[in-house]
Each structure stands twice: as C-alpha cells, then as structure tokens.
N, C-alpha and C positions, 0 to 999 in steps of 0.2 A: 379876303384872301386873294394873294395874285390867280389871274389867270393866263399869262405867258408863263413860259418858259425861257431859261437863257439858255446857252451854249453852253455855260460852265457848271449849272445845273442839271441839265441833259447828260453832260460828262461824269460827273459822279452818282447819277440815278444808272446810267451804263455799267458804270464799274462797280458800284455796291452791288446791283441783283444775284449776282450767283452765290453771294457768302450773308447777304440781309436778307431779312420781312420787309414786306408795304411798311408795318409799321417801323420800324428800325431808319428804314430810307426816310419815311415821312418826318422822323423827328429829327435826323443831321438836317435835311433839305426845311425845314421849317413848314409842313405841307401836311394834309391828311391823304391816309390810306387809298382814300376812295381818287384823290387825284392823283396818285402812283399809279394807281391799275389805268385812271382816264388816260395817262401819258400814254402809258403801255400798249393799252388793247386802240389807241387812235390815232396810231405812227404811221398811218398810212401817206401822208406827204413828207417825213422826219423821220424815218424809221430809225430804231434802235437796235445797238447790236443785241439784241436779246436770245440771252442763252439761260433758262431757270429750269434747271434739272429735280423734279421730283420724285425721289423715293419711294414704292406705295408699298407699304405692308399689308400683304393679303392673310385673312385668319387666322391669328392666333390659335385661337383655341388650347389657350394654357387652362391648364397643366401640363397637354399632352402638345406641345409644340416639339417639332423638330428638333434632332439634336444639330447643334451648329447654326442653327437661322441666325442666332443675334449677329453671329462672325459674319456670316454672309451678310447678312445687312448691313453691316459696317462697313464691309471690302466696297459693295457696291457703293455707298455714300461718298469715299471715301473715290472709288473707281472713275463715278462719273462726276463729281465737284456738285452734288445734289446740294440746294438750297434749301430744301425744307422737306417735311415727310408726314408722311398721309397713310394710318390708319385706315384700313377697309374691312367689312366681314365682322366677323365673331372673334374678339380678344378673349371672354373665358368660354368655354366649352358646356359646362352645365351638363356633362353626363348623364348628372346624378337622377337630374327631371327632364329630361329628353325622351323623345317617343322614340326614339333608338332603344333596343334590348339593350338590357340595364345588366352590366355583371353581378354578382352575388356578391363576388369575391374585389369589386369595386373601391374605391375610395368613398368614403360618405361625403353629401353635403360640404362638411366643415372641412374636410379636409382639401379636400378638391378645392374652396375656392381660398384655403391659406395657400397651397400650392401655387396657385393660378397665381395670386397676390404678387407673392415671392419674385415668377418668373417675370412677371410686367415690371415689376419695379426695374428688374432689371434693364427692360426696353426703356425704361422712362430716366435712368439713369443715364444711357449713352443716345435718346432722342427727346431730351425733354420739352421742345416747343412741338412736337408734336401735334 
C-alpha cells in the first residue's frame, strides 16, 4: 500500500471528512481506515483543514427518554454539520431490575423493554451508523 500522500488526495480526504467515515474515505481514496486516522492525527508538518463534528448522545434511558430529544438531536446534527454520532450511558433503563425503588404501579419487564425497543428504533432510523 502507498505510503505518500498526494495533493489531490490530501484534497479529497479535506473535503469528505465532515459528511464521511475513515471507512467511506478509505474506500473512494483506495486506502484503509487505519491510514486516514495516520493522515489525520500526523499533520503536524501538512495540516489539514480538519473540521469532524461529533454528535454524543448522552442516556437514553428508553422508555423514559425525554420528550423531544430525537428533534433536538437532529437540530443539533443538522446545526453543527456533525459527521458521525456516539452513543454514551444507558440506551434502556431497566427500571424494572434496578436498585432504584421499583413502582408497583410500573411497566413490567416485557413491557418496558418493547417500549424501550420501539423508541431506539427510532434513534436508529434517523442515526443509523451510529
């Protein structure tokens, strides 16, 4: 595999980052993953204009997720030209078996995590490389 870099290849690994993956770049430029990140993080005499805006969703906790997160999360993807998004924390909640006081009047098990289900699908529908 090369180990230069051209100019005109420099130029389109600049311009894909904010809307591509490592891997997505690696496969137009003919290149693996691992030497997009070497380009990236060793541009200390070549820098890059590098601008990669990541997205972090913090705790789901579905069933009981916010109402509106997804919209918010969208606005923001959408606000800062975010290239990719990262999961953090607890996506289901698990109420049901938590050392948290348990309501009586609660969702069981099964229900809670069809719920939970339901609402990630929906994260996974509008960030599915997640």
């Amino acid at each position: 595999m090369r180990k230069t870099w051209t100019h005109a290849e420099e130029e389109i690994l600049a311009s894909m980052l904010r809307n591509h993956t490592y891997e997505e770049i690696g496969r137009a430029l003919g290149r693996t993953k691992g030497s997009i990140k070497k380009r990236i993080t060793s541009s200390k005499t070549r820098p890059l204009p590098l601008i990669r805006n990541t997205l972090v969703i913090g705790d789901l906790h579905a069933p009981f997720v916010k109402d509106g997160y997804l919209e918010f999360c969208k606005e923001v993807y959408k606000k800062y030209n975010c290239s990719q998004v990262v999961f953090i924390g607890d996506c289901i909640d698990s109420h049901f078996s938590s050392y948290h006081e348990v309501d009586p009047d609660g969702m069981g098990a099964g229900e809670e995590l069809q719920k939970a289900k339901e609402i990630i699908a929906k994260f996974h529908d509008e960030f599915p490389n997640a």
